[in-house]
C-alpha positions in Angstrom: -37.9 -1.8 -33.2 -39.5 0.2 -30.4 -38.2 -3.8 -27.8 -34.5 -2.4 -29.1 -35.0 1.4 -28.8 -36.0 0.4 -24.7 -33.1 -1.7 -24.6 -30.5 0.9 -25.7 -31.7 3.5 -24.0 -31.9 1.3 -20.8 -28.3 0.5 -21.3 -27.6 3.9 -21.9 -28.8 5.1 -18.7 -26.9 2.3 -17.2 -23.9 3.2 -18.2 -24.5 6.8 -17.1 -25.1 5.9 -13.9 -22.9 3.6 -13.2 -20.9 5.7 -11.1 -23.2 6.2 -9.0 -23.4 2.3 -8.6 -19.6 2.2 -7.0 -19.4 0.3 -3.8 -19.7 3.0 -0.2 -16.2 3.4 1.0 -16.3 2.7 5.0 -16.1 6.4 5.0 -19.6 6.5 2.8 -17.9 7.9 -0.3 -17.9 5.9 -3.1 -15.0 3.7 -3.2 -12.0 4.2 -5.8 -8.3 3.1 -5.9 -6.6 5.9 -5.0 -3.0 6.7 -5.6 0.2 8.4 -4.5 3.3 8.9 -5.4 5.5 8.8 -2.0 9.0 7.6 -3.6 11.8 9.4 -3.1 14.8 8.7 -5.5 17.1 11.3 -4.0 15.9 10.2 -0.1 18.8 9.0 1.7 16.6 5.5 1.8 19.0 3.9 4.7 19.1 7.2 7.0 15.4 7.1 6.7 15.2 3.2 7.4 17.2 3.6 10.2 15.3 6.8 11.8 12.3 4.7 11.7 13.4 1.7 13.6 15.0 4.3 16.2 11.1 6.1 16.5 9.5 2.4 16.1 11.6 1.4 19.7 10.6 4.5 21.2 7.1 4.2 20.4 6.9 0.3 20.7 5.6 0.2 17.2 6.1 -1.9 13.9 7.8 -0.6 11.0 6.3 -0.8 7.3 8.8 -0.6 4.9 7.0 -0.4 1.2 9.6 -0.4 -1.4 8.0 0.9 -4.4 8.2 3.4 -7.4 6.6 6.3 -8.6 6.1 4.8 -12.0 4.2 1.1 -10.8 0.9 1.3 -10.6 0.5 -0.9 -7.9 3.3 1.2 -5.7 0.8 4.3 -6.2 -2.0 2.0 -5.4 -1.1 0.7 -2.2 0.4 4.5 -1.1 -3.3 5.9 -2.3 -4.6 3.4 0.6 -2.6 4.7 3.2 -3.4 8.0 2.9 -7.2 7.4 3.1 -8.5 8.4 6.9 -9.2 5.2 8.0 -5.7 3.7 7.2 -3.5 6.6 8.1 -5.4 6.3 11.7 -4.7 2.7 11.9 -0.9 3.2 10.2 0.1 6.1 12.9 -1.3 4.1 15.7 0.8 0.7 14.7 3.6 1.7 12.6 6.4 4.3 11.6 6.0 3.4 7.3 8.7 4.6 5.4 8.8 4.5 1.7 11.7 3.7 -0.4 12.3 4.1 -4.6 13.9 1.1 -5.9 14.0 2.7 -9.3 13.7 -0.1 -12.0 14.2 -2.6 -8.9 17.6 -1.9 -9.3 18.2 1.1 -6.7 18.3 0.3 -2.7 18.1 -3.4 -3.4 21.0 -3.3 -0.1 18.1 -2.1 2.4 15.9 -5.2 1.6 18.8 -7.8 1.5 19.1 -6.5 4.8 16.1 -7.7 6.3 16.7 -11.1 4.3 14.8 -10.4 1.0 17.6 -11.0 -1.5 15.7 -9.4 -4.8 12.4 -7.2 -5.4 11.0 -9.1 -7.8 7.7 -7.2 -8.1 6.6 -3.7 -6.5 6.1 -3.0 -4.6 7.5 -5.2 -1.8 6.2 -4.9 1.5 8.3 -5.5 4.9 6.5 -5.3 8.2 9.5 -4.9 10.6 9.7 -5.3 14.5 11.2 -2.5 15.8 14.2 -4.0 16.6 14.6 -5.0 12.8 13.2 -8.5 12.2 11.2 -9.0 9.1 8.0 -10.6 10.3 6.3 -11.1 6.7 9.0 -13.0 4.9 6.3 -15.0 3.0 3.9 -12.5 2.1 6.5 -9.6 1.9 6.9 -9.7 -1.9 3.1 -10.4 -2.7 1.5 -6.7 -2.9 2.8 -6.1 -6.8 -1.0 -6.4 -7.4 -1.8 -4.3 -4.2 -3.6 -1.8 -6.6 -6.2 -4.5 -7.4 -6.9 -5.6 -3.8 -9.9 -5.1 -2.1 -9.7 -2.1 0.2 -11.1 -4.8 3.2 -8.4 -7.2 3.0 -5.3 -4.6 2.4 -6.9 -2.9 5.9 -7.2 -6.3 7.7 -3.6 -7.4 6.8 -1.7 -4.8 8.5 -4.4 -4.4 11.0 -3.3 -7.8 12.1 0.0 -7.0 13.3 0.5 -6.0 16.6 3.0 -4.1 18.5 5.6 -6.4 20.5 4.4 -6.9 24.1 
């Protein structure tokens, strides 16, 4: 009896502490999935598309188009990221991200047809545009519907790795 009374107390104490046990965050805090909520269903999604490919020339950067919604998880998620320090550094150094509501992936579906993505079929989708329009993920672009599950690591290092056009 007194074997079992250690053990549940032991386990007790685990589980009391396991917050404390989270993995550091690069940033030292201890690391959580964050979230947002960044989509815009009124937003004039094309003006705003199209004012980021006119700043992304200017500034010889990439665009990151994340079309999302406010109710998927994963959408959230992904926005959560990018507002942590460390990505928003790397995001305003490389890119001009804009964010666009495709409702029930049923709403702006014409702004991703026209970078060659015919249907959303997860959330959200992710386009990493040159500036001058062409969609340079094609593969991986409708991939991130589990972006909320992603290690923090590996979401930074794939849109680290894009470059601005030389």
């Amino acid at each position: 009896m007194a074997e079992m009374m250690k053990y549940i107390f032991f386990a007790a104490g685990l589980a009391l502490a396991a917050p404390a046990l989270s993995a550091p965050d690069t940033d030292g805090s201890a690391a959580e999935h964050p979230e947002a909520r960044p989509y815009e269903k009124d937003a004039n999604a094309s003006q705003n598309v199209d004012a980021a490919l006119t700043r992304a020339v200017a500034a010889d950067k990439r665009v990151l188009l994340v079309m999302g919604a406010n109710w998927c998880h994963d959408s959230r998620g992904l926005a959560g990221w990018f507002e942590k320090p460390r990505f928003a550094a790397m995001l305003k150094s490389k890119y001009e991200v804009v964010y666009v509501d495709v409702g029930q992936r049923d709403r702006n579906i014409d702004i991703a047809q026209r970078f060659g993505i015919e249907k959303i079929v997860g959330t959200p989708t992710v386009l990493v545009l040159s500036p001058r329009g062409a969609l340079l993920n094609p593969k991986s672009a409708p991939t991130w519907r589990n972006a909320a599950s992603r290690d923090e690591a590996d979401i930074f290092a794939y849109f680290d790795q894009f470059t601005p056009e030389l």
